[in-house]
VEXDREN-2710 file (C-alpha; in Angstrom, 1 decimal):
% VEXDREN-2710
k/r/px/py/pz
1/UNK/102.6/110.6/73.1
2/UNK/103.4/107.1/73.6
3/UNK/106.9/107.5/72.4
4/UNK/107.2/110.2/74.9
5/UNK/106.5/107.9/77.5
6/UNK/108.1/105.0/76.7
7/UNK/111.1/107.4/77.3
8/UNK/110.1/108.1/80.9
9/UNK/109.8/104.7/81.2
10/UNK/113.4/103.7/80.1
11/UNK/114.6/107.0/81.5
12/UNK/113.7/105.3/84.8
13/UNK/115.8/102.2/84.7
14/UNK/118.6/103.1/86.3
15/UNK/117.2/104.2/89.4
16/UNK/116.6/100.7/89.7
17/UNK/119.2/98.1/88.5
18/UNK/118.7/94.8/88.2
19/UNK/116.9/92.0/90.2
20/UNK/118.8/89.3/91.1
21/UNK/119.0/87.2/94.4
22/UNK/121.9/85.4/94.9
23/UNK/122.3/81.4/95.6
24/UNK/124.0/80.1/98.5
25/UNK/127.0/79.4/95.7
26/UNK/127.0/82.4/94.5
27/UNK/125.4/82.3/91.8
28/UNK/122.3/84.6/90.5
29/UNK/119.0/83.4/90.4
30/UNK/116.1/86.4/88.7
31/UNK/114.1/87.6/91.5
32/UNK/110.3/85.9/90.4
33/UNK/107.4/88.4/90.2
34/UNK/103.6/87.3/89.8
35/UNK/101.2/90.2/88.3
36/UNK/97.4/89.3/89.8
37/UNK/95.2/91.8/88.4
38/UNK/91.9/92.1/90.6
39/UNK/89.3/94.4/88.8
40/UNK/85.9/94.0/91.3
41/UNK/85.4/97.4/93.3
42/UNK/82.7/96.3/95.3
43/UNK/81.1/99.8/95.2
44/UNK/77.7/100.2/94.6
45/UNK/75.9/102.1/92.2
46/UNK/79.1/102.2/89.8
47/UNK/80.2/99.3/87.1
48/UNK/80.9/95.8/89.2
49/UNK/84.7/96.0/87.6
50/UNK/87.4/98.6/87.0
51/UNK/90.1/98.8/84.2
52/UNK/92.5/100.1/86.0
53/UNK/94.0/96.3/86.8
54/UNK/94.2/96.0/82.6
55/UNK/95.6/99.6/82.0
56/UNK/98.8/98.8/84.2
57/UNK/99.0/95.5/82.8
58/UNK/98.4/97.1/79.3
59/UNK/101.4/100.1/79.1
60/UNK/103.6/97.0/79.2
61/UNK/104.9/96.9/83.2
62/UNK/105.5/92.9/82.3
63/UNK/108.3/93.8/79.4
64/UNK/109.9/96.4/81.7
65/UNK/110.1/93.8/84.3
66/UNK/111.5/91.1/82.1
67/UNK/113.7/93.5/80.6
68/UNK/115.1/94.5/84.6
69/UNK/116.2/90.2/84.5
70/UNK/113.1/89.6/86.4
71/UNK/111.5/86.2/85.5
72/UNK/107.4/86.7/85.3
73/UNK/105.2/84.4/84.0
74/UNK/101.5/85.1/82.2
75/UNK/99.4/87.9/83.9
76/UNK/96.1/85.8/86.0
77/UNK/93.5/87.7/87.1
78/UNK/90.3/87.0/89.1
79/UNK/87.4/85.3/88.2
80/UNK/83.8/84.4/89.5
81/UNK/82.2/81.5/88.0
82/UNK/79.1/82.3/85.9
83/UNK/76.7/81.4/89.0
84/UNK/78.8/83.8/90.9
85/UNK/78.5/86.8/88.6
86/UNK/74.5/86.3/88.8
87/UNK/75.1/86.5/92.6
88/UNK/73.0/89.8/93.8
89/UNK/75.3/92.6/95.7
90/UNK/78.0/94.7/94.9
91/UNK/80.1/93.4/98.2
92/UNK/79.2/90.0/98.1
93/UNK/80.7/89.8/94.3
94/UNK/83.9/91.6/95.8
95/UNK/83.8/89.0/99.0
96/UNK/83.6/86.4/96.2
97/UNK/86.5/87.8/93.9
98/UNK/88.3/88.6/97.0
99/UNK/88.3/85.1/97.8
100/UNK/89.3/84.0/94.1
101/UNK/92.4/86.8/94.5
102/UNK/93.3/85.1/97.9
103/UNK/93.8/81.5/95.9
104/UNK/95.8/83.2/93.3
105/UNK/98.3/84.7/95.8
106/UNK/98.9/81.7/97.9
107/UNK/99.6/79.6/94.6
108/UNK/101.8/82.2/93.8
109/UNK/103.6/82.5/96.6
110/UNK/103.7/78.6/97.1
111/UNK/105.4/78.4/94.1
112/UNK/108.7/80.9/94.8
113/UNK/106.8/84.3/93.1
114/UNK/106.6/87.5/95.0
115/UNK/102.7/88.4/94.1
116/UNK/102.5/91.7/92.7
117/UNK/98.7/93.3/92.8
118/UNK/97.3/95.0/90.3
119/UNK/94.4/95.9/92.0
120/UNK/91.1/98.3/91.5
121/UNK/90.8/99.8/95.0
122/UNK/91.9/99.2/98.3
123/UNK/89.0/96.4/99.4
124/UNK/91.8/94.3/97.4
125/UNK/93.8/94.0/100.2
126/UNK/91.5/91.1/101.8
127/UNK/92.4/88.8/99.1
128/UNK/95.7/89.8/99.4
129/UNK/96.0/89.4/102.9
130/UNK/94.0/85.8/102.9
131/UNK/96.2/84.5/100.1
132/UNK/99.1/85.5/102.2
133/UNK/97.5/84.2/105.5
134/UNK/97.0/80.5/103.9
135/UNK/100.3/80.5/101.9
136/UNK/102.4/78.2/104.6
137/UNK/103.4/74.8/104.4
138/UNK/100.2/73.7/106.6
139/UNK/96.6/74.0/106.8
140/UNK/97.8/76.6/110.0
141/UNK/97.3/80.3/109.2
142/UNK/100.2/82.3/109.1
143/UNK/100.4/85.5/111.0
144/UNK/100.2/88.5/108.5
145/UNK/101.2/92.3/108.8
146/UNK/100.6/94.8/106.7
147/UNK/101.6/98.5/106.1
148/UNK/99.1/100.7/104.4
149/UNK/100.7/103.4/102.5
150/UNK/97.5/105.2/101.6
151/UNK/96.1/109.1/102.3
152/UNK/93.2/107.6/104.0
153/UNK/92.8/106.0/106.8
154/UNK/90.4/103.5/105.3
155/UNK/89.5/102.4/109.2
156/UNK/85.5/103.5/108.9
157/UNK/83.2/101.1/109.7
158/UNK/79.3/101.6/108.3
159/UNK/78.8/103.2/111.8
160/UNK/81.3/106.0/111.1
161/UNK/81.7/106.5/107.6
162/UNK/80.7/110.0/105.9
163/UNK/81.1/108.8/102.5
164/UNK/79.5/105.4/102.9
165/UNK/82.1/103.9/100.6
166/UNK/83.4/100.3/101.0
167/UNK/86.7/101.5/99.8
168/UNK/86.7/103.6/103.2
169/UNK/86.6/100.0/105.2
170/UNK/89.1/97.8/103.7
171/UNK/91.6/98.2/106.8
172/UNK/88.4/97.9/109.4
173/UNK/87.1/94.9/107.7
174/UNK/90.7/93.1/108.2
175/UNK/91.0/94.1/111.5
176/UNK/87.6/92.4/112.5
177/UNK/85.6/95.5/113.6
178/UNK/83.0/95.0/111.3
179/UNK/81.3/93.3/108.1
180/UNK/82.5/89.7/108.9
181/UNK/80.5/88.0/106.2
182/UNK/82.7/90.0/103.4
183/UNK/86.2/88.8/105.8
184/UNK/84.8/85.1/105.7
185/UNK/84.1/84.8/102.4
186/UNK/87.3/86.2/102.0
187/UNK/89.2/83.5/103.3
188/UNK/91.1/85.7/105.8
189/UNK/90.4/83.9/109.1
190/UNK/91.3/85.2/112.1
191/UNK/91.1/88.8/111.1
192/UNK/94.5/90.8/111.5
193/UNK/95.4/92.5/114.8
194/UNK/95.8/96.4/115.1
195/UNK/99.2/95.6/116.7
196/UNK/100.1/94.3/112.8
197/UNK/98.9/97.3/110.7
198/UNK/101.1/100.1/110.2
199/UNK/99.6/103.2/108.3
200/UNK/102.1/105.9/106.6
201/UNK/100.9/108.8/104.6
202/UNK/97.7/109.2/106.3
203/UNK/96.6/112.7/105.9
204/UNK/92.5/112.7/105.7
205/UNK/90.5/110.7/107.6
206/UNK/86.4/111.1/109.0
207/UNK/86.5/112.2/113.1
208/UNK/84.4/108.8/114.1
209/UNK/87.2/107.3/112.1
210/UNK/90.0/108.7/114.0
211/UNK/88.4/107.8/117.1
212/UNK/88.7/103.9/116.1
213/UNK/92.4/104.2/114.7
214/UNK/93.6/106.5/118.3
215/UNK/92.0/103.3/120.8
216/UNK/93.4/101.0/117.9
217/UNK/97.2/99.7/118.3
218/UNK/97.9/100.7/114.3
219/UNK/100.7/102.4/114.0
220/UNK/101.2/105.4/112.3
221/UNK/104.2/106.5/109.8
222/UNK/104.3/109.9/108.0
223/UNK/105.6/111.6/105.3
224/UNK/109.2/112.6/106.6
225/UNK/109.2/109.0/107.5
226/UNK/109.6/107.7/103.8
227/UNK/111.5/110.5/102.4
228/UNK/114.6/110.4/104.9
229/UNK/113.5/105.9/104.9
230/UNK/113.5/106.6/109.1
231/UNK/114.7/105.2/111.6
232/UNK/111.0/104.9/112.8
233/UNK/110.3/103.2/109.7
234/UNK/113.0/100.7/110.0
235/UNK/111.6/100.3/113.8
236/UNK/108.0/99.2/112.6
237/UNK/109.4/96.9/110.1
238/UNK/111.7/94.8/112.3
239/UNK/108.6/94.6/114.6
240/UNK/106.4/93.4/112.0
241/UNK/109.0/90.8/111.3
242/UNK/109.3/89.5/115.1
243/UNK/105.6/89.5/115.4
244/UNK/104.5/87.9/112.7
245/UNK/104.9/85.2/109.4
246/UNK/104.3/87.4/106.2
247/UNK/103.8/91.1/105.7
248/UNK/102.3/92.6/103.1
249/UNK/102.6/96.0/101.5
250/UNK/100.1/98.3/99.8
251/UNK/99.8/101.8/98.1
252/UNK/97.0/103.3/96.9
253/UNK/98.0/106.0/94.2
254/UNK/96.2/108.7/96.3
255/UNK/99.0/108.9/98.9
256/UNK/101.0/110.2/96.4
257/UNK/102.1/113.8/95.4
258/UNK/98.5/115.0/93.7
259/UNK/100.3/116.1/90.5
260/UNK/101.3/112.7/89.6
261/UNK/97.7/111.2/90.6
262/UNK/95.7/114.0/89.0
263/UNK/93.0/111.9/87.9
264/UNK/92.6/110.4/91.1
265/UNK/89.2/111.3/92.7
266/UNK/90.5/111.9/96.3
267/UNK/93.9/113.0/96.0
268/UNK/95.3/114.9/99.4
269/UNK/97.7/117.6/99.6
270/UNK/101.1/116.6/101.0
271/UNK/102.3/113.0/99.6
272/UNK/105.2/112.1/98.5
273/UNK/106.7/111.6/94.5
274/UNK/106.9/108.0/93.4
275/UNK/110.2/108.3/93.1
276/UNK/110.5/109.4/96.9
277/UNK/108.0/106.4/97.9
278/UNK/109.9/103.9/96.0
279/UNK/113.1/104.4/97.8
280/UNK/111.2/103.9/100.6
281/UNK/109.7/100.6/99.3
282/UNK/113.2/99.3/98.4
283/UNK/114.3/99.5/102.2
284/UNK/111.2/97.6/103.5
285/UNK/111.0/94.9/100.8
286/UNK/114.5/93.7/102.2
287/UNK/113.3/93.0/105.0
288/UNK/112.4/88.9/104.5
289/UNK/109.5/88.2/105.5
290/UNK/107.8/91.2/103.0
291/UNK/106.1/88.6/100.3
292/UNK/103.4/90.6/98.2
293/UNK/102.8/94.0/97.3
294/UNK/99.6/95.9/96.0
295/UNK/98.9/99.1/93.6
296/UNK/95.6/99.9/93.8
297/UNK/93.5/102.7/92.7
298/UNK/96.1/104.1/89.8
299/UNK/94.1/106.8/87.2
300/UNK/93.5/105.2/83.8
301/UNK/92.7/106.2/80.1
302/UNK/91.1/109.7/79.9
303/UNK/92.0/110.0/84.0
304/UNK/95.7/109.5/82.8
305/UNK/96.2/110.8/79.7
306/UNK/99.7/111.6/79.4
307/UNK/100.5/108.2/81.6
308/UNK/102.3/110.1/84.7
309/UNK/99.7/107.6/87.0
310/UNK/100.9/104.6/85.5
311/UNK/104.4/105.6/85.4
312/UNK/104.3/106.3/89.5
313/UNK/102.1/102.9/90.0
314/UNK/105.6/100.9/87.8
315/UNK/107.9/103.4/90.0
316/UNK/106.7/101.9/92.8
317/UNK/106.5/98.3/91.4
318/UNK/110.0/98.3/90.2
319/UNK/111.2/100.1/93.9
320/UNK/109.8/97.2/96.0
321/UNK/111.3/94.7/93.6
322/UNK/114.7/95.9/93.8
323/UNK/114.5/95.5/97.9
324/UNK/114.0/91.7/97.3
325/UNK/116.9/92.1/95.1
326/UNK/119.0/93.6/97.8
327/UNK/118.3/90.9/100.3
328/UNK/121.0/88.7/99.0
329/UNK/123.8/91.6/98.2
END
């Protein structure tokens, strides 16, 4: 079995070259990736972490990359302090992780690295967004976009949520239309406006929930979108990068097809492959102001067992990669 997919893996190589950027010389510097695994879920009644983060790491995503001429440097991951861990509440240990993540990502960043997120669930994307937001050359936040490539909407707010998830919020909390004290702790201060969210693959979502996203100025991007890479897509990006400082991207692994996500509790019919969503991914990331990219929610060990999840989730890793290499072509 593992033989059989580290064939897959190398089988996938050329759909990607190699990452370089190019000097103003001429000459090729490796594009630099930073892997930041956040494990915290922040749901409550399950476990306060996830292995998902240490199953991508684990199938060896940082050897494919190095072998792809991409400099990487050891794997960091979040961490609360021991006071911190005896802190009660399964979202105020997220809050606190979130705001350990956001630290991570705007060293990262700081120092040249494109953060790469391997991430438990989509409430990752507040760290994500905060390291971002505080990753400038000033105590001034930057402005951040962000496109959610997800199959939910994840727009809910405690008011309107069926499920009563926190992985249902993640967008909502960003956007400032509800639990602030999880945002704050975050670190991501001023929340994000609307007008710098897009959405694409959104195919399930609650009715209050739809409500808030039709009076909300998110825009919307669907399926025909990625796989002809539209002009509509290319539209939202170029706004994104005249509206704002830094976008970042994010997947979670249930807006794919469902047959490469099958151990993904809340898979939707009608998402595209990994292949199909890379593509896509390379055409955004070379757009220059794109600086971090999230995975989040990939299937691991008995949920993945012949490693189809984790081979989409480096698909998509290795796609948004080879847009930064494009940049300089």
């Amino acid at each position: 079995m593992k033989r059989r997919i580290a064939a897959l893996i190398v089988g996938c190589l050329p759909l990607f070259g190699v990452a370089f950027a190019q000097n103003r010389d001429g000459s090729a510097n490796p594009v630099r990736v930073a892997l930041v695994k956040m494990p915290y879920v922040g749901e409550r009644n399950v476990p306060d972490t996830s292995r998902g983060p240490d199953y991508l790491e684990q199938g060896g995503i940082q050897k494919l990359l190095e072998a792809q001429g991409i400099q990487t440097k050891p794997v960091s991951a979040t961490a609360l302090t021991a006071d911190e861990e005896k802190a009660y509440g399964s979202w105020n240990k997220l809050a606190l992780a979130s705001g350990d993540l956001a630290k991570l990502v705007s060293e990262e960043r700081r120092s040249g690295y494109l953060p790469v997120g391997l991430l438990a669930n989509c409430n990752g994307i507040l760290g994500m967004l905060s390291g971002l937001q505080h990753s400038g050359p000033s105590a001034k936040p930057l402005r951040v976009g962000m496109v959610f490539i997800d199959a939910h909407g994840d727009f809910n707010t405690p008011e309107t949520t069926l499920s009563g998830m926190l992985g249902g919020m993640p967008v909502a909390i960003a956007a400032g239309q509800c639990l602030t004290r999880i945002r704050l702790k975050a670190g991501l201060e001023p929340a994000v406006p609307t007008r710098h969210i897009v959405e694409m693959c959104v195919r399930d979502t609650d009715p209050l929930e739809q409500e808030l996203l039709d009076r909300s100025d998110i825009q919307q991007l669907t399926l025909e979108d990625v796989r002809t890479r539209s002009a509509n897509l290319h539209r939202e990006m170029k706004r994104l990068s005249e509206v704002t400082d830094v976008i970042y991207i994010h997947v979670d692994m249930d807006a794919l097809d469902p047959r490469e996500v099958s151990g993904h509790p809340l898979t939707v019919p009608g998402g595209p492959t990994s292949v199909e969503l890379a593509a896509a991914l390379t055409e955004m990331f070379k757009y220059e102001k794109v600086a971090a990219f999230g995975v989040a929610s990939t299937p691991f060990d008995d949920h993945d067992k012949a490693g189809l999840s984790r081979q989409a989730a480096y698909n998509l890793i290795l796609g948004a990669v080879k847009g930064v290499q494009q940049r300089k072509e």
